[in-house]
MOPAC internal coordinates of N, CA, C and O (Angstrom, degrees):
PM7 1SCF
backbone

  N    0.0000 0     0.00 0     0.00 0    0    0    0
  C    1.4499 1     0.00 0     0.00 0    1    0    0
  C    1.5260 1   109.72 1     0.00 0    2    1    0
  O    1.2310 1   117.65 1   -88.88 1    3    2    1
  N    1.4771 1   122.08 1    91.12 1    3    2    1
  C    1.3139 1   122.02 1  -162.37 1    5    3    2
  C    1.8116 1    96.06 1  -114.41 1    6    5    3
  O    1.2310 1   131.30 1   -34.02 1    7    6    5
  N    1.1570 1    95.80 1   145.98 1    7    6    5
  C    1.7827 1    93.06 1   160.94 1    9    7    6
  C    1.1170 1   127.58 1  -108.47 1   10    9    7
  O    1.2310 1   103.72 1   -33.89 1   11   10    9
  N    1.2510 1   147.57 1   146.11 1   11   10    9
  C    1.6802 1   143.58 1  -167.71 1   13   11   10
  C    1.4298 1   109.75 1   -55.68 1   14   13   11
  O    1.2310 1   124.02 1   139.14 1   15   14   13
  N    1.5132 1   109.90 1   -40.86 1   15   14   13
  C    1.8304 1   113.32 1  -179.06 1   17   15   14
  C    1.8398 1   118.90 1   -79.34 1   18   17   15
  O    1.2310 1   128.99 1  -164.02 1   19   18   17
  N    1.3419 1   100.28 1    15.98 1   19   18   17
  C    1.5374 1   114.07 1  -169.27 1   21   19   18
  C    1.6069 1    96.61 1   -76.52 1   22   21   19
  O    1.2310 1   120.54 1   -28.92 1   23   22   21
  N    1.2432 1   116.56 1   151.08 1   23   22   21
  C    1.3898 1   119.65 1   179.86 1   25   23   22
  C    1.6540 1   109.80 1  -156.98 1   26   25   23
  O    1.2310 1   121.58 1   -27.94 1   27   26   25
  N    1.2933 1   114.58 1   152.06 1   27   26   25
  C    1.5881 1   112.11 1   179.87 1   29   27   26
  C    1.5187 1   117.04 1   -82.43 1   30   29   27
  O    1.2310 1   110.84 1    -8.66 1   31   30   29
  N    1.2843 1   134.84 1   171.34 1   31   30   29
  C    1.6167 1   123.02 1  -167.77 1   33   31   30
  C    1.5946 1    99.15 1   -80.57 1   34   33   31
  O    1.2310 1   117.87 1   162.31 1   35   34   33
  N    1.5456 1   121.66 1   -17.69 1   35   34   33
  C    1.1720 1   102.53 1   178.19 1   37   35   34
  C    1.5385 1   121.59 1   -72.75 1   38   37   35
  O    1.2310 1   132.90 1   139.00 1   39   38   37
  N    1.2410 1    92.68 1   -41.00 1   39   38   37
  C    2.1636 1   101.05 1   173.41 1   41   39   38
  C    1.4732 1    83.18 1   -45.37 1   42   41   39
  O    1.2310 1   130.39 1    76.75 1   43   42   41
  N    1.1861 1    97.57 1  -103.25 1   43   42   41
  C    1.8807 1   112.32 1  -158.65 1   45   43   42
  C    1.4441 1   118.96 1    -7.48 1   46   45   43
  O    1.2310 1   118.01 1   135.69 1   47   46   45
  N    1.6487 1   121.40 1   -44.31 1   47   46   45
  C    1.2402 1   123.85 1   176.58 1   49   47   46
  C    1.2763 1   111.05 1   -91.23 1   50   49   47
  O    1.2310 1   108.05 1  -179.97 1   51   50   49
  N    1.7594 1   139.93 1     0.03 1   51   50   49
  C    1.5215 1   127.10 1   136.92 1   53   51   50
  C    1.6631 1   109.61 1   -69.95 1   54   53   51
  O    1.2310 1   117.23 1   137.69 1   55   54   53
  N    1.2512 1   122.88 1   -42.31 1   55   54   53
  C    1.3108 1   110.88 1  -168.37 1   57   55   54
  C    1.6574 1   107.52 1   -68.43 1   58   57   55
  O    1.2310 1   121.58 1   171.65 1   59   58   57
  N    1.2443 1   114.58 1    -8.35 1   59   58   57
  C    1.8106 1   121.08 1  -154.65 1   61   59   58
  C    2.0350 1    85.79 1   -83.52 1   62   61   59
  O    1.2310 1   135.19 1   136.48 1   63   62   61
  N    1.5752 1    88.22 1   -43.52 1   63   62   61
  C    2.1487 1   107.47 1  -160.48 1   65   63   62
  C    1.6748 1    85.53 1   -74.72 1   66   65   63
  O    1.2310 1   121.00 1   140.16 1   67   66   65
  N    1.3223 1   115.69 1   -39.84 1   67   66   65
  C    1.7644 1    86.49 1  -167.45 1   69   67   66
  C    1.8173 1   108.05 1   -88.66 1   70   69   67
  O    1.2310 1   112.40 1   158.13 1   71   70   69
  N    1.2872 1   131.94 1   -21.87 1   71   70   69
  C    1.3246 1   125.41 1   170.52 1   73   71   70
  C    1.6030 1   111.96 1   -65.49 1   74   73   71
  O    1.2310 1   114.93 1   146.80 1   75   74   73
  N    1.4712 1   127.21 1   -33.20 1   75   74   73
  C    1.5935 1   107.71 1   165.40 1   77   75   74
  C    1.4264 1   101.76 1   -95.47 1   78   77   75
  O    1.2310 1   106.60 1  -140.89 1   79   78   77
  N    1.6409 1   142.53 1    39.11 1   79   78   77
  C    1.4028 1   130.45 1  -176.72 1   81   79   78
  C    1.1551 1    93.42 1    18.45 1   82   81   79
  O    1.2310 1   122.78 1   -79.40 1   83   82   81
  N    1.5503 1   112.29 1   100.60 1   83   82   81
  C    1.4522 1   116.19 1   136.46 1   85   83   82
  C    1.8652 1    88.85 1  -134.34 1   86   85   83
  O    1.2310 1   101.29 1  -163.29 1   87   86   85
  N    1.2241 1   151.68 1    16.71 1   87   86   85
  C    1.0698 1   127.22 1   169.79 1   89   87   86
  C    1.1614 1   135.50 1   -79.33 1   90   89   87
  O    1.2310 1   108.46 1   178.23 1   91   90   89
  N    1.4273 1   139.19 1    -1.77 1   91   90   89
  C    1.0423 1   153.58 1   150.75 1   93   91   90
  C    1.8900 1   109.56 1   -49.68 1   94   93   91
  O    1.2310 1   132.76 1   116.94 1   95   94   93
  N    1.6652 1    92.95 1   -63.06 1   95   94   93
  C    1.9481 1    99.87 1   167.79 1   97   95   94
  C    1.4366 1   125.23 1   -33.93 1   98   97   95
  O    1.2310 1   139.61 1   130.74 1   99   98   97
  N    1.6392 1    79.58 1   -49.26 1   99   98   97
  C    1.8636 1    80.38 1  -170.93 1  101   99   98
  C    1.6886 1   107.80 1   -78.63 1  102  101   99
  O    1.2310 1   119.61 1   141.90 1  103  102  101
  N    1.4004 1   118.35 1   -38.10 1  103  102  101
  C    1.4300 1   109.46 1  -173.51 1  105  103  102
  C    1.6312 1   100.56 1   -53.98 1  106  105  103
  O    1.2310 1   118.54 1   137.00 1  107  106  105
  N    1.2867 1   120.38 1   -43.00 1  107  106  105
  C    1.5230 1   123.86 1   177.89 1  109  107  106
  C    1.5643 1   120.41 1   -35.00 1  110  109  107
  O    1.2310 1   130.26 1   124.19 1  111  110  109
  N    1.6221 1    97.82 1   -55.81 1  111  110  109
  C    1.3171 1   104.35 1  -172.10 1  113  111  110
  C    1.5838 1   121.22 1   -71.62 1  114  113  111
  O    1.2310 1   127.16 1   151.15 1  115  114  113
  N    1.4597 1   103.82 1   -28.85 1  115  114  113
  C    1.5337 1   130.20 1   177.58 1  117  115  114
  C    1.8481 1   103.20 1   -68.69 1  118  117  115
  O    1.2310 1   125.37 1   146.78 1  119  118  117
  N    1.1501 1   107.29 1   -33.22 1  119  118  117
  C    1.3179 1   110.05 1   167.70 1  121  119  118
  C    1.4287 1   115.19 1   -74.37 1  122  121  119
  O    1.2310 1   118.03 1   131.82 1  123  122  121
  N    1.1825 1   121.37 1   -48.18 1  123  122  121
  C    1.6724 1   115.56 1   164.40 1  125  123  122
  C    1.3656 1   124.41 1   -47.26 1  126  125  123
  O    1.2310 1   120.81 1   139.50 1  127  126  125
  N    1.3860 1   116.06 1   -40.50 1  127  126  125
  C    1.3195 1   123.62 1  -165.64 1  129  127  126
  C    1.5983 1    95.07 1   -81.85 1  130  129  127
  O    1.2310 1   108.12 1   165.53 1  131  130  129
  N    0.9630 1   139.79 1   -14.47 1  131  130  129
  C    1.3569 1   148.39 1  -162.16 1  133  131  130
  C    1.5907 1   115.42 1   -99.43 1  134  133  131
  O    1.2310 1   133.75 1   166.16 1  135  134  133
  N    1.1978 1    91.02 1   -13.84 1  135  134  133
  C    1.8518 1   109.42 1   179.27 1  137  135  134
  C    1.6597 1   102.01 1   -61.91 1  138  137  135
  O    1.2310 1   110.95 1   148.46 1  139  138  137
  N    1.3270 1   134.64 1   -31.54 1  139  138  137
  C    1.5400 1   105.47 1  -178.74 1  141  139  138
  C    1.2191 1    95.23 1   -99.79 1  142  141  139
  O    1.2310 1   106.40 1   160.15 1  143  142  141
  N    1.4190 1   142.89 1   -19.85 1  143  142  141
  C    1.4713 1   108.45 1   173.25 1  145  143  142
  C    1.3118 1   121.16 1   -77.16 1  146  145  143
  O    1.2310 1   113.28 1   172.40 1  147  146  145
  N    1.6671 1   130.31 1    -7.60 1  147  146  145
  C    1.4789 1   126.65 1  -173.72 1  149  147  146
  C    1.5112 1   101.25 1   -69.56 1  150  149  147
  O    1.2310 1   124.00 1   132.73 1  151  150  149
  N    1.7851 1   109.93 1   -47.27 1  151  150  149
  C    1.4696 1   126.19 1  -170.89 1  153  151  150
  C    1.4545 1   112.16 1   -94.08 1  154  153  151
  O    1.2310 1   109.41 1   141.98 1  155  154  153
  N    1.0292 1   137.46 1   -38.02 1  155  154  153
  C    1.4089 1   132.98 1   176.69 1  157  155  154
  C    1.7505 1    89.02 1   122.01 1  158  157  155
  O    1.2310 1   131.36 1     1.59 1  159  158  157
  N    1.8257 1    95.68 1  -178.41 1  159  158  157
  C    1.4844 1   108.41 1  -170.15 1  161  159  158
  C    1.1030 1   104.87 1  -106.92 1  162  161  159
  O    1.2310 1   111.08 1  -167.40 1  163  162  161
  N    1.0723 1   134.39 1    12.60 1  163  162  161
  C    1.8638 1   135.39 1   169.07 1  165  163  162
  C    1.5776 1    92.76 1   -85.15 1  166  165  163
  O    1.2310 1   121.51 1   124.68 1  167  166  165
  N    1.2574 1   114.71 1   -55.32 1  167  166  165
  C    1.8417 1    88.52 1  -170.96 1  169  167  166
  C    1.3333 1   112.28 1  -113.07 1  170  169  167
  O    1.2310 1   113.28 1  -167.70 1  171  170  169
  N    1.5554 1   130.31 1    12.30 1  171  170  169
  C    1.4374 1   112.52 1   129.32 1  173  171  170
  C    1.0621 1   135.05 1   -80.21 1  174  173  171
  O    1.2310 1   107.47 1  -151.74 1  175  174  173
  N    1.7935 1   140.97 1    28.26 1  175  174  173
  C    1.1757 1   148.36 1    69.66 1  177  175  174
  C    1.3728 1   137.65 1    11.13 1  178  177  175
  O    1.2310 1   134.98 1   121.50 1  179  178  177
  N    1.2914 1    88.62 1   -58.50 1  179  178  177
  C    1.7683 1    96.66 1   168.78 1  181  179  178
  C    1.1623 1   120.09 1  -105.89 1  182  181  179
  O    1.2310 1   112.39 1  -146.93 1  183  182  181
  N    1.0021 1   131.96 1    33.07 1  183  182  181
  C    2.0575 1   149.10 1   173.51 1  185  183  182
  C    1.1331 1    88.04 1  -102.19 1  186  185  183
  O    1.2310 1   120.36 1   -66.15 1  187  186  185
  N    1.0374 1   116.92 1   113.85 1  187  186  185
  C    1.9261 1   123.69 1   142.89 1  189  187  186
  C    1.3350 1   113.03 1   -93.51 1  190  189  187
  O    1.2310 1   110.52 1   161.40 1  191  190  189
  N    1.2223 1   135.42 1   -18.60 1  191  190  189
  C    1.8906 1   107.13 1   158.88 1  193  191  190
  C    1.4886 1    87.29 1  -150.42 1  194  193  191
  O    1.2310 1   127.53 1   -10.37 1  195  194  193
  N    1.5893 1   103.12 1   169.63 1  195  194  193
  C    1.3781 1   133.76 1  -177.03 1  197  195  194
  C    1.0831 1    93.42 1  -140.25 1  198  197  195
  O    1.2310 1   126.73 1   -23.48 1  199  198  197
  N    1.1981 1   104.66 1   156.52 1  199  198  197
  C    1.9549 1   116.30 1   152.42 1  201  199  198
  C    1.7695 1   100.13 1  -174.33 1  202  201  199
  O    1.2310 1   119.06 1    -1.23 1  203  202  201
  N    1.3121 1   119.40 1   178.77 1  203  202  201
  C    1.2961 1   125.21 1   165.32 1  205  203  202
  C    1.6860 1   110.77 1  -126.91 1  206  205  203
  O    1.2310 1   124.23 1   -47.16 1  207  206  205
  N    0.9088 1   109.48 1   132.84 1  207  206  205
  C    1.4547 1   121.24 1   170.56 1  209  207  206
  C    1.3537 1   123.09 1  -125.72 1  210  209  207
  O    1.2310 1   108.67 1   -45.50 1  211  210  209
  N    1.6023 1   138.81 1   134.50 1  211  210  209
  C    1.3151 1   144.13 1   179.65 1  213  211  210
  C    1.8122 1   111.20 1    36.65 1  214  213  211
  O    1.2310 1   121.32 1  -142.54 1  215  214  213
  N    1.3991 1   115.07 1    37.46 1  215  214  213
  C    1.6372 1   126.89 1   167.77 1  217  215  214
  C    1.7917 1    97.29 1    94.43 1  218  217  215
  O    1.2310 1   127.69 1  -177.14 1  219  218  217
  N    1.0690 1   102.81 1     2.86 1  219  218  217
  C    2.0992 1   109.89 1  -177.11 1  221  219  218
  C    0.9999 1   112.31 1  -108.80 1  222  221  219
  O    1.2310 1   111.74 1   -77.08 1  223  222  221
  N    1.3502 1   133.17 1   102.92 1  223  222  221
  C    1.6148 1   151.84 1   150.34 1  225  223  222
  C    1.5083 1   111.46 1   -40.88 1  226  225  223
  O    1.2310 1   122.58 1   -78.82 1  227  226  225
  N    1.5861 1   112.67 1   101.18 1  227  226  225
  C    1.0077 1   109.41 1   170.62 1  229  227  226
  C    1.5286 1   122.47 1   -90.20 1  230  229  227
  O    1.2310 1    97.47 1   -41.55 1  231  230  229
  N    1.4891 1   157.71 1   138.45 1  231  230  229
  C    0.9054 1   152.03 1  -113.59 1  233  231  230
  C    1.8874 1   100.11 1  -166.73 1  234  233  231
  O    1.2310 1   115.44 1   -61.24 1  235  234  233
  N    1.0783 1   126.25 1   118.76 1  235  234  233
  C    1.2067 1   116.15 1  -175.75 1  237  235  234
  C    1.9571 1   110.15 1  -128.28 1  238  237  235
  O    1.2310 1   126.52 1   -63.33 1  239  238  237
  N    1.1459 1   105.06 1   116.67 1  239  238  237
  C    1.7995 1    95.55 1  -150.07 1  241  239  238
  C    1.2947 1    89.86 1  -132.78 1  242  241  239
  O    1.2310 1   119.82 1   -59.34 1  243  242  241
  N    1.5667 1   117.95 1   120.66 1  243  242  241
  C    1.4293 1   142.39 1  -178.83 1  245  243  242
  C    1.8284 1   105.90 1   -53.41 1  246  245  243
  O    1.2310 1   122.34 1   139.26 1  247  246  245
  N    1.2181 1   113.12 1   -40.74 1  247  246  245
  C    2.0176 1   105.20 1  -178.76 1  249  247  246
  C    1.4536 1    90.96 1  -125.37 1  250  249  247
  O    1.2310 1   141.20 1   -40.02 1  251  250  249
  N    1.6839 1    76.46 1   139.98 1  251  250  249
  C    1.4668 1   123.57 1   178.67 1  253  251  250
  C    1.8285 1   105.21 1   -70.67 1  254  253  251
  O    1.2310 1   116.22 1   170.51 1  255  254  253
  N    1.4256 1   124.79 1    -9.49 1  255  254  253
  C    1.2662 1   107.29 1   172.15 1  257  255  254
  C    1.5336 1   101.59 1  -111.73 1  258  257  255
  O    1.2310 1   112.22 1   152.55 1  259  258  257
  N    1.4522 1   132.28 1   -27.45 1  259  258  257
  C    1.7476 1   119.37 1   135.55 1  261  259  258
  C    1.0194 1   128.78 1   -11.91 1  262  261  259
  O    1.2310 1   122.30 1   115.20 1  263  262  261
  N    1.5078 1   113.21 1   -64.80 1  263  262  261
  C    1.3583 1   116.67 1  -158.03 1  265  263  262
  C    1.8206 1    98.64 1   -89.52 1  266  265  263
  O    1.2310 1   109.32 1   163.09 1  267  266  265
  N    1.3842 1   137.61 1   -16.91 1  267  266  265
  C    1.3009 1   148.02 1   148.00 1  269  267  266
  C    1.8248 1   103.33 1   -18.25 1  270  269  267
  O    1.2310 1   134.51 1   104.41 1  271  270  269
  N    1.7299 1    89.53 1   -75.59 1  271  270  269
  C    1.1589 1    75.46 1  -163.91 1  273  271  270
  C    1.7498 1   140.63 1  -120.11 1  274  273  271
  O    1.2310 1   145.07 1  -147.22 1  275  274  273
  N    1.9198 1    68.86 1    32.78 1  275  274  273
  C    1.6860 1    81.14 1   152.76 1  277  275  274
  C    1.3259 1   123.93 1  -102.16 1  278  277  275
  O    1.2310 1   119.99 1  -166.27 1  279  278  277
  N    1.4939 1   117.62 1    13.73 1  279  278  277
  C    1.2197 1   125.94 1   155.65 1  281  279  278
  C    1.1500 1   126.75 1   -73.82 1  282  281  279
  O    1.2310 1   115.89 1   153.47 1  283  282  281
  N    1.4804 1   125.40 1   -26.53 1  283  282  281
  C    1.2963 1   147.36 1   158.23 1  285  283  282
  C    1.4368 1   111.10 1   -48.73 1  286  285  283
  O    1.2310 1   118.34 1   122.45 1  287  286  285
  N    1.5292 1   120.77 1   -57.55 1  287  286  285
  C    1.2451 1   138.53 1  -167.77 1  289  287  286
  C    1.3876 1   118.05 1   -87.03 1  290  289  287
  O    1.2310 1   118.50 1  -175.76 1  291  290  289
  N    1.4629 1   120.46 1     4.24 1  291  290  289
  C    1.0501 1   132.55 1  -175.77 1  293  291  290
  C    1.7102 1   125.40 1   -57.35 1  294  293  291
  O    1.2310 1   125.48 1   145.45 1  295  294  293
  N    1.0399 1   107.07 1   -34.55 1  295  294  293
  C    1.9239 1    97.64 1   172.44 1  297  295  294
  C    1.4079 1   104.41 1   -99.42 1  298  297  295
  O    1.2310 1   114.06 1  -175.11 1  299  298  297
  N    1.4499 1   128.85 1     4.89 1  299  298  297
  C    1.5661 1   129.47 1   157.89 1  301  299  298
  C    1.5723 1   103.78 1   -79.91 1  302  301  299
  O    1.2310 1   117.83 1   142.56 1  303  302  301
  N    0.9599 1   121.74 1   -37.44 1  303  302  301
  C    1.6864 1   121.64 1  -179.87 1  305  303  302
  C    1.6947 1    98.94 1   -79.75 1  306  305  303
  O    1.2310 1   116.43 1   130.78 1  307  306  305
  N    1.0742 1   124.39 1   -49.22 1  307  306  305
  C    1.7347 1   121.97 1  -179.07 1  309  307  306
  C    1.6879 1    96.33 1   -51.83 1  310  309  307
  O    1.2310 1   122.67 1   115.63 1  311  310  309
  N    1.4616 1   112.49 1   -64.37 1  311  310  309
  C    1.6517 1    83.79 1   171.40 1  313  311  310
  C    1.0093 1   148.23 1   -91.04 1  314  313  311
  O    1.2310 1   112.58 1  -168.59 1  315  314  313
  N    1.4298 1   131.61 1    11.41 1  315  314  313
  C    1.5253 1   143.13 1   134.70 1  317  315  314
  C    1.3692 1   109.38 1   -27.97 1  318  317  315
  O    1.2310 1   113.65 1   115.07 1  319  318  317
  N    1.0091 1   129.62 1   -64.93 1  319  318  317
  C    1.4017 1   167.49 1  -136.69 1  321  319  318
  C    1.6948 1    92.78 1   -81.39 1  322  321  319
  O    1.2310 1   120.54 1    93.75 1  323  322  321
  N    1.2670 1   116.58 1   -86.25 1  323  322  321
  C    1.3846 1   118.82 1   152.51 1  325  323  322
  C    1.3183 1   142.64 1   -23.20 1  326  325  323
  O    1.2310 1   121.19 1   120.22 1  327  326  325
  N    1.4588 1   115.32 1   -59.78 1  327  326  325
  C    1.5009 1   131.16 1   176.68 1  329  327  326
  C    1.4915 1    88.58 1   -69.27 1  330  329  327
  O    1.2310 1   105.02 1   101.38 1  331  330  329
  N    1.3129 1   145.31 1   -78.62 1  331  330  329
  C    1.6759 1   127.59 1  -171.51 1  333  331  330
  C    1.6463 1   119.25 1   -43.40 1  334  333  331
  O    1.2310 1   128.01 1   160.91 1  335  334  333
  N    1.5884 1   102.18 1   -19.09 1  335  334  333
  C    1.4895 1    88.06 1  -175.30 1  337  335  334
  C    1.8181 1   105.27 1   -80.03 1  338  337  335
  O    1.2310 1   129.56 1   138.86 1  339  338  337
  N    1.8208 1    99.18 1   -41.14 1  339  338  337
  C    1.5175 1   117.21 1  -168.59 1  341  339  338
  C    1.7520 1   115.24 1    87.90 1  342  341  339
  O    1.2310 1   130.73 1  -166.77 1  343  342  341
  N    1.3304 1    96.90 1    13.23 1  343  342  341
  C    2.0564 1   109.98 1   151.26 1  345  343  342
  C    1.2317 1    91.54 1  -162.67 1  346  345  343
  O    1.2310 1   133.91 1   -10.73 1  347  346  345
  N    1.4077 1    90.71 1   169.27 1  347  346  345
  C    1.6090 1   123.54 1  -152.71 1  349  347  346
  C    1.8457 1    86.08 1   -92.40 1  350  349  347
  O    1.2310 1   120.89 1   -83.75 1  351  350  349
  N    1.2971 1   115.91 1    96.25 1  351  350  349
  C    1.6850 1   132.64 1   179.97 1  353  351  350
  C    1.4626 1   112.04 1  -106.72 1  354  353  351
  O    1.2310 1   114.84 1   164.65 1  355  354  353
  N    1.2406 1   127.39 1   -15.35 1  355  354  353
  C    1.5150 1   130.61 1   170.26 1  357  355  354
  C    1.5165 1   110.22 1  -119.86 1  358  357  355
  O    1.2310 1   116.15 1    -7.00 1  359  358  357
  N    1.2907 1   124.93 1   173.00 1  359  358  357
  C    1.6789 1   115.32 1  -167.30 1  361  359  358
  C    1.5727 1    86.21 1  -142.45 1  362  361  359
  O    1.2310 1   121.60 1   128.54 1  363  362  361
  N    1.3074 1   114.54 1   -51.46 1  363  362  361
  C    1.1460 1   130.98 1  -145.23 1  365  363  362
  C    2.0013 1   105.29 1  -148.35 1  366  365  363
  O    1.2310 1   131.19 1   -35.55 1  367  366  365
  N    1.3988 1    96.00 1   144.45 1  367  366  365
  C    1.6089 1    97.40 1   175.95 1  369  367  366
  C    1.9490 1   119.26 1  -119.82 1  370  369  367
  O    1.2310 1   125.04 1   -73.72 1  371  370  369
  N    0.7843 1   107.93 1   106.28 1  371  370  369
  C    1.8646 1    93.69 1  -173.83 1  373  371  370
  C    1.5581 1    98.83 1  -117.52 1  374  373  371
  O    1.2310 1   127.74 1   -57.00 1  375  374  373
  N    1.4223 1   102.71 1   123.00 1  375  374  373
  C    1.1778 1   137.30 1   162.54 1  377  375  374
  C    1.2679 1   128.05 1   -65.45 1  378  377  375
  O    1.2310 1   120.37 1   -58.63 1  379  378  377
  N    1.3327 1   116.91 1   121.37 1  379  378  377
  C    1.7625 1   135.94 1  -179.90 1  381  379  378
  C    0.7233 1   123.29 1   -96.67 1  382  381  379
  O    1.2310 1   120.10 1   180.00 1  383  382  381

């Protein structure tokens, strides 16, 4: 006994995030929270802040040979980063 307006909790809670625009926020934040599994827990350990600003992940990382070579790794982390969110929520990464 189904009704046509029936929907699963996942619809309902995208349709809930895009009628007050907040889905952009949340992919953001879901992208933050997602920072030690893209990179591992040795150097989200050593991140002292995150945030995203204007589609750019800012990244703030206590050693200078950390932060080396996640400069290296940088469009492997942009799409980690992405593929967990499932849209393109970071553009760019700049390091602190």
């Amino acid at each position: 006994m189904s009704r046509t307006n029936d929907k699963t909790l996942k619809e309902a809670l995208e349709q809930m995030l895009k009628a007050y625009r907040l889905k952009g926020k949340y992919d953001e934040t879901f992208a933050v929270s997602s920072w030690e599994a893209v990179v591992g827990k040795a150097v989200a350990n050593r991140t002292k802040e995150i945030y995203i600003r204007d589609k750019k992940l800012f990244v703030r990382i206590e050693s200078s040979v950390v932060k080396n070579e996640l400069v290296i790794m940088r469009s492997k982390i942009l799409e980690g980063l992405n593929e967990k969110t499932g849209a393109e929520v970071v553009t760019d990464i700049v390091f602190l």
